[in-house]
C-alpha atoms as a printed R data frame, in Angstrom:
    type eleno elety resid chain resno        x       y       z
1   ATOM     1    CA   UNK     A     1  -93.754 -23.155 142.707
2   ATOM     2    CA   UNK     A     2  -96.788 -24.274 140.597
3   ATOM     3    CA   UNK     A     3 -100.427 -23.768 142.267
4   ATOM     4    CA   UNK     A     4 -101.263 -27.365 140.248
5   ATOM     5    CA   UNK     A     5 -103.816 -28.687 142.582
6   ATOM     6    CA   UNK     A     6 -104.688 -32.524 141.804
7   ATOM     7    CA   UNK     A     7 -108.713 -33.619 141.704
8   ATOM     8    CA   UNK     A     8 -110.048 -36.775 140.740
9   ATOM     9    CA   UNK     A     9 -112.181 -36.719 137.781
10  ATOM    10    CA   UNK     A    10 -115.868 -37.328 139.398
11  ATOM    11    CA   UNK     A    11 -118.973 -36.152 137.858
12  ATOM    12    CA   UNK     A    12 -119.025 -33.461 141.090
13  ATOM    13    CA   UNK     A    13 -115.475 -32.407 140.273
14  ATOM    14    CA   UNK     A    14 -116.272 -31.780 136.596
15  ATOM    15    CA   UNK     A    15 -118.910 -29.269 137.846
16  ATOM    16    CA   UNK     A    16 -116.440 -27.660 139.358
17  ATOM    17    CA   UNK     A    17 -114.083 -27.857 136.308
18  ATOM    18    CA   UNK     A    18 -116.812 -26.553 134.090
19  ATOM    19    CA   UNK     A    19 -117.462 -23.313 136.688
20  ATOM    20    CA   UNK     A    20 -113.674 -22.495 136.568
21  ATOM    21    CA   UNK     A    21 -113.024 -22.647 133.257
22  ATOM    22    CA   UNK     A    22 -116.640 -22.164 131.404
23  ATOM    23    CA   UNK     A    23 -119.818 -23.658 131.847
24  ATOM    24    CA   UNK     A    24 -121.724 -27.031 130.843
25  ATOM    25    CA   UNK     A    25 -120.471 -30.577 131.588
26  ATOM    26    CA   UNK     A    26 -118.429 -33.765 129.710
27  ATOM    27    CA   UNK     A    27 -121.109 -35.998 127.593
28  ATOM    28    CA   UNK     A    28 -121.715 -39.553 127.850
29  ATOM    29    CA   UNK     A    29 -119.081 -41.716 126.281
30  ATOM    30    CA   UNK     A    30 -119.733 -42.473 122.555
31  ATOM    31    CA   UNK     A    31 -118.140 -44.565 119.777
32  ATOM    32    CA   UNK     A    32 -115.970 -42.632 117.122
33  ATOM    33    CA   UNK     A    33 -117.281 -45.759 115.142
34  ATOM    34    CA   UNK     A    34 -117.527 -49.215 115.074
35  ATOM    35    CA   UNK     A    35 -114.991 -49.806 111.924
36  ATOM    36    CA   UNK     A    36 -111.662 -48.709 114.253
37  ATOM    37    CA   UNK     A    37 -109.771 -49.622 117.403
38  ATOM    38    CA   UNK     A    38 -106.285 -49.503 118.665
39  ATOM    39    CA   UNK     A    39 -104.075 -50.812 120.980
40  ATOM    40    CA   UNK     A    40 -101.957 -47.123 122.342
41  ATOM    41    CA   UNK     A    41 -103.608 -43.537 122.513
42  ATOM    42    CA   UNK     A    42 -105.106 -41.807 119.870
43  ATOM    43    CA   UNK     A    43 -104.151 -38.242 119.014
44  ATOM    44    CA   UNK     A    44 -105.807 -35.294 118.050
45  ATOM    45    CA   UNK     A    45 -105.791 -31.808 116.328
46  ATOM    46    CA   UNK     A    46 -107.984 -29.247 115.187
47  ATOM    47    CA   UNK     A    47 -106.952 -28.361 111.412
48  ATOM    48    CA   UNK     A    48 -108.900 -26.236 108.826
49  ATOM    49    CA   UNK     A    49 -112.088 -26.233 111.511
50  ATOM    50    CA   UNK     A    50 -112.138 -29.645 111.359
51  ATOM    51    CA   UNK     A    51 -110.893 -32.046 113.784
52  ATOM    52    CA   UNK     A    52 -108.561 -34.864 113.129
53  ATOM    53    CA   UNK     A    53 -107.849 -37.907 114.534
54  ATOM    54    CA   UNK     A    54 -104.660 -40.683 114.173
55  ATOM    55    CA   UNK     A    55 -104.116 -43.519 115.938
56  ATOM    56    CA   UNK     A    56 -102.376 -46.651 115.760
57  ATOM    57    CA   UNK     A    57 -104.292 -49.733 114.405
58  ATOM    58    CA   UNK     A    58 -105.736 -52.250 116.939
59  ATOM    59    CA   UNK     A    59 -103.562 -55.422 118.655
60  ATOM    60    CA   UNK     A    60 -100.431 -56.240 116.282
61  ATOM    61    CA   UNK     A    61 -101.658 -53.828 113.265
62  ATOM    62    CA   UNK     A    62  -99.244 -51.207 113.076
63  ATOM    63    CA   UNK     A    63 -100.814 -48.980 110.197
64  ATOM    64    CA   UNK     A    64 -101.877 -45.302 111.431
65  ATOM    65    CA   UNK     A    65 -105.229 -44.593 110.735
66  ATOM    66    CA   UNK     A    66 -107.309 -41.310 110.288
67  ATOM    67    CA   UNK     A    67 -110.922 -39.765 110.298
68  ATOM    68    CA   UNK     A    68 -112.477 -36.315 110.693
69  ATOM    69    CA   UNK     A    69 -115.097 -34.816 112.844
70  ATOM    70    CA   UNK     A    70 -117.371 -32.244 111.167
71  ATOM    71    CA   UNK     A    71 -119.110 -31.214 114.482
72  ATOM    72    CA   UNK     A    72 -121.683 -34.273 114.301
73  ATOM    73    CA   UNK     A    73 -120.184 -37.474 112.910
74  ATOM    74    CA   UNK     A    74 -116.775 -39.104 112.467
75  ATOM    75    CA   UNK     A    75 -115.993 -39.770 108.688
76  ATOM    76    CA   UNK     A    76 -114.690 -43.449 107.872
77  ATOM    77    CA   UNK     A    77 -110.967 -44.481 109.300
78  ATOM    78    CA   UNK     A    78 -108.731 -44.265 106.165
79  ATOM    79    CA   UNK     A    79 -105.217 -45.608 106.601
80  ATOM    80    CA   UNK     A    80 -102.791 -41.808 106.295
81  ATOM    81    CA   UNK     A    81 -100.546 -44.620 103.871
82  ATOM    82    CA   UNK     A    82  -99.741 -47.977 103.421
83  ATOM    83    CA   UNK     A    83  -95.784 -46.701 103.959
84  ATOM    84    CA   UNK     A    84  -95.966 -46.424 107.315
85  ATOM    85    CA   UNK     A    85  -96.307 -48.023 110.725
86  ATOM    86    CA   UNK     A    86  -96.138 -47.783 114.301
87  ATOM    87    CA   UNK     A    87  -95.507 -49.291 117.340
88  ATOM    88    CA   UNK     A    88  -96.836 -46.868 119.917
89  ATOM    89    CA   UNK     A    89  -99.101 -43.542 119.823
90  ATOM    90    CA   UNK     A    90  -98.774 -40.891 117.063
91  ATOM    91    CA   UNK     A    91  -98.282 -36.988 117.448
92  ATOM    92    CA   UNK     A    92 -100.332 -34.205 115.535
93  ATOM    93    CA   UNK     A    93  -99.411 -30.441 115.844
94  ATOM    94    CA   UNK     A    94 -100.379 -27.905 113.881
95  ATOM    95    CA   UNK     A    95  -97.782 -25.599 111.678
96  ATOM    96    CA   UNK     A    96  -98.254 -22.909 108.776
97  ATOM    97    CA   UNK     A    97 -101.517 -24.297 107.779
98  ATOM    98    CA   UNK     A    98 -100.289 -27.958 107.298
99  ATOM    99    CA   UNK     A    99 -100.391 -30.673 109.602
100 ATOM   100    CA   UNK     A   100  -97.523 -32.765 110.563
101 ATOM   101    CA   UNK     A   101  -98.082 -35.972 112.224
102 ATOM   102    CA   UNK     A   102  -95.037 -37.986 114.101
103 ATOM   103    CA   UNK     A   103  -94.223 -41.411 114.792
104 ATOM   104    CA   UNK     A   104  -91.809 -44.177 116.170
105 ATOM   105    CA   UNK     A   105  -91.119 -47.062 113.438
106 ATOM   106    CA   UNK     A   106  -93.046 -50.214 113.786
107 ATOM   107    CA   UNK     A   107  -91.970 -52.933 116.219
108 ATOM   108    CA   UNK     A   108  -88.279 -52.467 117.171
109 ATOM   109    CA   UNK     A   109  -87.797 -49.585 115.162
110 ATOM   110    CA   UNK     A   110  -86.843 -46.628 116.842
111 ATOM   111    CA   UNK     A   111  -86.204 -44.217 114.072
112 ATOM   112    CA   UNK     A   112  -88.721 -40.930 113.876
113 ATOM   113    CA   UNK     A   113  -90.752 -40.370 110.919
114 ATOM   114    CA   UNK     A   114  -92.482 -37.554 109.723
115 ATOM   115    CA   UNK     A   115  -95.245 -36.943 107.555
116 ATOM   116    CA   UNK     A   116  -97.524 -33.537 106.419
117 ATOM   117    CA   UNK     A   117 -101.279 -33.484 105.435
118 ATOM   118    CA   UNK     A   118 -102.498 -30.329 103.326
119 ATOM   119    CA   UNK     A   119 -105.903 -31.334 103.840
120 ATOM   120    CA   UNK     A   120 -106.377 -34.008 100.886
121 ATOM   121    CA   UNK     A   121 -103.508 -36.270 101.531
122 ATOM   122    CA   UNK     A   122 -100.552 -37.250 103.476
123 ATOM   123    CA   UNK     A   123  -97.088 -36.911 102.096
124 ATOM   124    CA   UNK     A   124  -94.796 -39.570 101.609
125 ATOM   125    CA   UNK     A   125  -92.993 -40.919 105.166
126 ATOM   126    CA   UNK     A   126  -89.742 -38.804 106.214
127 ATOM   127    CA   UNK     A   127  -86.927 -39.414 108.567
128 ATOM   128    CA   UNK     A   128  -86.887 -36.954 110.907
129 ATOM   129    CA   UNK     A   129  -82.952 -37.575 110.896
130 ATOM   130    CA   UNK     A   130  -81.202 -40.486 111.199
131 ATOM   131    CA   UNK     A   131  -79.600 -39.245 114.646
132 ATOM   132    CA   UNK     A   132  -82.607 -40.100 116.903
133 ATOM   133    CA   UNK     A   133  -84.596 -42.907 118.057
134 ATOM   134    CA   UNK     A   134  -87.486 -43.402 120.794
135 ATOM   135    CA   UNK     A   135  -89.302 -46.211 122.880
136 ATOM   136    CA   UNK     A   136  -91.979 -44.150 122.634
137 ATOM   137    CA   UNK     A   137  -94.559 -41.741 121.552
138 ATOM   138    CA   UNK     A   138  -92.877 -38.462 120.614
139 ATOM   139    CA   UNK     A   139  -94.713 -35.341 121.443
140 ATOM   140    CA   UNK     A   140  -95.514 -31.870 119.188
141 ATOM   141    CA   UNK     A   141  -96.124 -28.150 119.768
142 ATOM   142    CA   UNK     A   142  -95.774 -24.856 117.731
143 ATOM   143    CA   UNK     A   143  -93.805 -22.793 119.906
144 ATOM   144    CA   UNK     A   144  -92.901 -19.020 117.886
145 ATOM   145    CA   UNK     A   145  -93.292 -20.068 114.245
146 ATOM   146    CA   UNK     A   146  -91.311 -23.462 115.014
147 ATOM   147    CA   UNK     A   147  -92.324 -26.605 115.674
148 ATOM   148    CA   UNK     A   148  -90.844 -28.659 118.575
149 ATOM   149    CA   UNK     A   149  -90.725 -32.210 118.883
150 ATOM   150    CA   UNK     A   150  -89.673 -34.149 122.348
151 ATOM   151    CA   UNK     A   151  -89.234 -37.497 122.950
152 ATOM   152    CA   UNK     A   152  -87.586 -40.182 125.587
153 ATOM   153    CA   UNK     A   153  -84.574 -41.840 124.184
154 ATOM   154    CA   UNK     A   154  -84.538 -45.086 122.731
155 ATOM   155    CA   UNK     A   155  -84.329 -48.820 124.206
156 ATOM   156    CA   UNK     A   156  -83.248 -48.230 128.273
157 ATOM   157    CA   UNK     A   157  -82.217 -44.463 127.648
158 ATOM   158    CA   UNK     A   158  -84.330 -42.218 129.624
159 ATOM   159    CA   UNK     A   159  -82.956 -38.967 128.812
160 ATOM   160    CA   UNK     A   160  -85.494 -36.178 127.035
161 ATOM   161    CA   UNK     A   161  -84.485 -34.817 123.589
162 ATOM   162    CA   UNK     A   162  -85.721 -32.032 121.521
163 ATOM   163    CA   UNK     A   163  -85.531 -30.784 117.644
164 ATOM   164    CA   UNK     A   164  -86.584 -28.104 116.135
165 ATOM   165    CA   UNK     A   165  -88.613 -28.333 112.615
166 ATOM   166    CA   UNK     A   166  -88.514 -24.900 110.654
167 ATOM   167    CA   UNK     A   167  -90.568 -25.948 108.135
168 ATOM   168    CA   UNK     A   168  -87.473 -27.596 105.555
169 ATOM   169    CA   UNK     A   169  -85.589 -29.786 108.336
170 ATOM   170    CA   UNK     A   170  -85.070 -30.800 111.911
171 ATOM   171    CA   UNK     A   171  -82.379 -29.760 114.150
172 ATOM   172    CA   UNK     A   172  -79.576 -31.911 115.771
173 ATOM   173    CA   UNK     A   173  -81.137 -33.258 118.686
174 ATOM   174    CA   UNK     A   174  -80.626 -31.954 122.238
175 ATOM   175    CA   UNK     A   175  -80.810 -32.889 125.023
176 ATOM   176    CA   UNK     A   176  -83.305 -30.603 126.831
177 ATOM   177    CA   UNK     A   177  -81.267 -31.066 129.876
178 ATOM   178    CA   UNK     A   178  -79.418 -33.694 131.909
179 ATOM   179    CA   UNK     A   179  -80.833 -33.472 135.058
180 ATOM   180    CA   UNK     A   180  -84.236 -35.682 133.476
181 ATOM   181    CA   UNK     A   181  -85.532 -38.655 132.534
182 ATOM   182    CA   UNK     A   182  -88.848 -40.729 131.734
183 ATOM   183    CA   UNK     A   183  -89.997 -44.076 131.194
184 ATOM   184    CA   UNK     A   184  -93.013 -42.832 128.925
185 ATOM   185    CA   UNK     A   185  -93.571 -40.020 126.304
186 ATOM   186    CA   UNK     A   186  -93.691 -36.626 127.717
187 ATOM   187    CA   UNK     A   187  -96.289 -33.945 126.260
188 ATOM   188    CA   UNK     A   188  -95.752 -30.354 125.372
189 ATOM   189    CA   UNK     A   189  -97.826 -27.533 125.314
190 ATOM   190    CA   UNK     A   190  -97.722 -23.665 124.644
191 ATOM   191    CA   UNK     A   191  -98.825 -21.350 127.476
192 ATOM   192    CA   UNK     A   192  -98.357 -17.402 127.794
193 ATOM   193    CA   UNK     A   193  -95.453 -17.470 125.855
194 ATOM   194    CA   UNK     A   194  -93.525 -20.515 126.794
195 ATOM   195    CA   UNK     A   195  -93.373 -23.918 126.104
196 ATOM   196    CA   UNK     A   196  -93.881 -26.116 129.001
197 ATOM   197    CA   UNK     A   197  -93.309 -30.171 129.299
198 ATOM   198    CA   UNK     A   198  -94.362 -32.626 131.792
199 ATOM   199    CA   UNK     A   199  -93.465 -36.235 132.432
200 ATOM   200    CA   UNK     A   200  -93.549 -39.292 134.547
201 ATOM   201    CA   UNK     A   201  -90.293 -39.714 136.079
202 ATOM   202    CA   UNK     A   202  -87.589 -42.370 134.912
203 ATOM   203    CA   UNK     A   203  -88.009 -46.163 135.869
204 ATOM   204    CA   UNK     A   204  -90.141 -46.592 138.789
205 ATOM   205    CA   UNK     A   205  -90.665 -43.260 139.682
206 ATOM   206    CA   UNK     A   206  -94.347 -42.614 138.873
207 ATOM   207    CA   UNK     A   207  -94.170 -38.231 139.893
208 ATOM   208    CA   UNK     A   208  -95.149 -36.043 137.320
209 ATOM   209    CA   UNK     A   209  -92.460 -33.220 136.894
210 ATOM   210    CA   UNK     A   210  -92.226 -29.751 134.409
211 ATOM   211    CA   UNK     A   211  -90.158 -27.829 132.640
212 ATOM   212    CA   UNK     A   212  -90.528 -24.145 130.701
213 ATOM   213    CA   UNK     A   213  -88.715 -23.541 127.537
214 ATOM   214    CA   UNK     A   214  -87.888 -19.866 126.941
215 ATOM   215    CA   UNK     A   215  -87.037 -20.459 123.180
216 ATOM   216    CA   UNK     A   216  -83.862 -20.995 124.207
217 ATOM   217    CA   UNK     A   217  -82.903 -23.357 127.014
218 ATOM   218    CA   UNK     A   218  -84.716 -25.419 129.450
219 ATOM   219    CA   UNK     A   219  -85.686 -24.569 133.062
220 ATOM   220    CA   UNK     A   220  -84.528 -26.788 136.011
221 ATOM   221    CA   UNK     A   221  -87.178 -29.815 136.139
222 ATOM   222    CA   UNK     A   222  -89.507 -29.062 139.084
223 ATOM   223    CA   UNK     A   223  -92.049 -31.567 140.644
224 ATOM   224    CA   UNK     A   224  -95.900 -30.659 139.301
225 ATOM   225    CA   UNK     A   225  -96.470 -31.315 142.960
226 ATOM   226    CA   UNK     A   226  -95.954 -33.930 145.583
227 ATOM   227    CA   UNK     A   227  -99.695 -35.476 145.900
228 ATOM   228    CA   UNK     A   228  -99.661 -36.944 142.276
229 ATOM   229    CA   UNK     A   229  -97.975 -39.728 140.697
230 ATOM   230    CA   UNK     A   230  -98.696 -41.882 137.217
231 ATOM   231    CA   UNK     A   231  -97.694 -45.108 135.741
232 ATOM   232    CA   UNK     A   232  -98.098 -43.836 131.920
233 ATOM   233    CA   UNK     A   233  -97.216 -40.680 129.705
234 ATOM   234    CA   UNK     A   234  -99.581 -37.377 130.615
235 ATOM   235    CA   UNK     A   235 -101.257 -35.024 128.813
236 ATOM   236    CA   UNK     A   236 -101.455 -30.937 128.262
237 ATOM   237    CA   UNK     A   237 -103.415 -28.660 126.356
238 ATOM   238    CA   UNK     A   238 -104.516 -25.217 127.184
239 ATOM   239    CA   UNK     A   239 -108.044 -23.671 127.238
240 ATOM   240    CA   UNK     A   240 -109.045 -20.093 128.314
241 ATOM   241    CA   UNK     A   241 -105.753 -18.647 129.277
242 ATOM   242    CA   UNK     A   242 -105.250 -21.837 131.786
243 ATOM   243    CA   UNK     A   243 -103.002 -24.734 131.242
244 ATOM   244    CA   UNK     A   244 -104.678 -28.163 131.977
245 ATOM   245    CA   UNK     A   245 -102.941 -31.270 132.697
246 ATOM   246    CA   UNK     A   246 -104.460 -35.194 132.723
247 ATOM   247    CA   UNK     A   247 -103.303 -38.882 133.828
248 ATOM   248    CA   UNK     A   248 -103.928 -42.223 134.731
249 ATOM   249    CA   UNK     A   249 -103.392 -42.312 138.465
250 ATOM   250    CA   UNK     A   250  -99.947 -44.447 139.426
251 ATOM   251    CA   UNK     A   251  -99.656 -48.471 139.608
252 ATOM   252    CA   UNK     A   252 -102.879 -50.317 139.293
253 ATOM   253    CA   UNK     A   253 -104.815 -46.701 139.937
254 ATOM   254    CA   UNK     A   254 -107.155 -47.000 136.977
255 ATOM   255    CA   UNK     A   255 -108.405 -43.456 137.566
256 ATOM   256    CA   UNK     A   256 -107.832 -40.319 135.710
257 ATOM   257    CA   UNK     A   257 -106.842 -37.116 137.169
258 ATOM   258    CA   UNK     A   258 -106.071 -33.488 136.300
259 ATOM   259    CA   UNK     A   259 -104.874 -30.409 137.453
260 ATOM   260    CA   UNK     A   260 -104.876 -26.759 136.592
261 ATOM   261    CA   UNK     A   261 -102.045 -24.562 135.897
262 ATOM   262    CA   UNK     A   262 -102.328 -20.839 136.544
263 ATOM   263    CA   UNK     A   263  -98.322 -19.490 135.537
264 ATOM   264    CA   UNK     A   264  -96.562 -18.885 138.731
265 ATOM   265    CA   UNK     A   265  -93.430 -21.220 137.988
């Protein structure tokens, strides 16, 4: 079993965050700007020692939007191409020094799109393959030279697929198993060698469960742990050798949460 122990994120409990992992403490909240908003979650990742952002344009604008951080200041939101839209949050990742970004079609389109920044601009939009569609935010990792992509099936479908992008085209999707299922986007991230995904359960179930990918096939899903529960799609990333996990506590639970992840599966 995991030794994911939940804490509510406090100002006291991010002292204690900061002594486990490093040391100092979160800022104050500031703007990215004034010129940008959006109506689902932003995404982020760090490319060329910058940091980029995308996100999905505010109330019914479905144009993705980027900027970069330089360390101090957020340049000006520039739309990544008028080609493209979205109706929920897109996905960065990171993969032989370009950076793919992935999306669900605007409004009722399911399909998965694709498209690659080298750092100046953002190629045309791509079909990941006609074979797939979402409700949802996909998710993105690099995982041994390939790049994964997850995502909840489309319309009422709550199974979890996978693909695998090796730099030309996308795999058939898979399921990653069929004993899971989410009403929200699950996340991915890499951690001592494996690729692990969490997720809010299907329909009303608001536990957060996991699974480790081997590069080969899925482990059994296993609850994170009993005490936690969430109404929306988490969130993973790891930082010095630990795997850290975030959400939006469950039902009308406005808070947000997180819990540390030390390897023992």
């Amino acid at each position: 079993m995991s030794t994911m122990s939940a804490q509510i994120v406090t100002s006291d409990l991010l002292a204690e965050l900061s002594t486990e992992a490093t040391t100092g403490t979160w800022s104050s909240q500031q703007l990215t700007s004034g010129d940008r908003g959006t109506s689902h979650a932003p995404a982020l990742a760090v490319y060329r020692d910058k940091l980029l952002m995308v996100w999905k344009g505010k109330l019914d604008d479905p144009h993705i939007f980027y900027s970069v951080f330089d360390g101090n200041t957020w340049s000006p939101q520039q739309l990544t191409s008028g080609d493209r839209g979205t109706s929920h949050a897109p996905a960065l990742a990171t993969y032989r020094d370009k950076l793919l970004m992935v999306w669900k079609g605007k409004l009722d389109d399911p399909h998965i799109f694709y498209s690659v920044f080298d750092g100046n601009t953002w190629s045309p939009q791509q079909l990941t393959s006609g074979d797939r569609g979402t409700s949802h935010a996909p998710a993105l990792a690099t995982y041994r030279d390939k790049l994964l992509m997850v995502w909840k099936g489309k319309l009422d479908d709550p199974h979890i697929f996978y693909s695998v992008f090796d730099g030309n085209t996308w795999s058939p999707q898979q399921l990653t198993s069929g004993d899971r299922g989410t009403s929200h986007a699950p996340a991915l991230a890499t951690y001592q060698d494996k690729l692990l995904m969490v997720w809010k359960g299907k329909l009303d179930d608001p536990r957060i469960f996991y699974s480790v990918f081997d590069g080969n096939t899925w482990s059994p899903q296993q609850l994170t742990s009993g005490d936690r529960g969430t109404s929306h799609a988490p969130a993973l990333a790891t930082y010095q050798d630990k795997l850290v996990m975030v959400w939006k506590g469950k039902l009308d639970d406005p808070r947000i949460f997180y819990s540390v992840f030390d390897g023992n599966v």
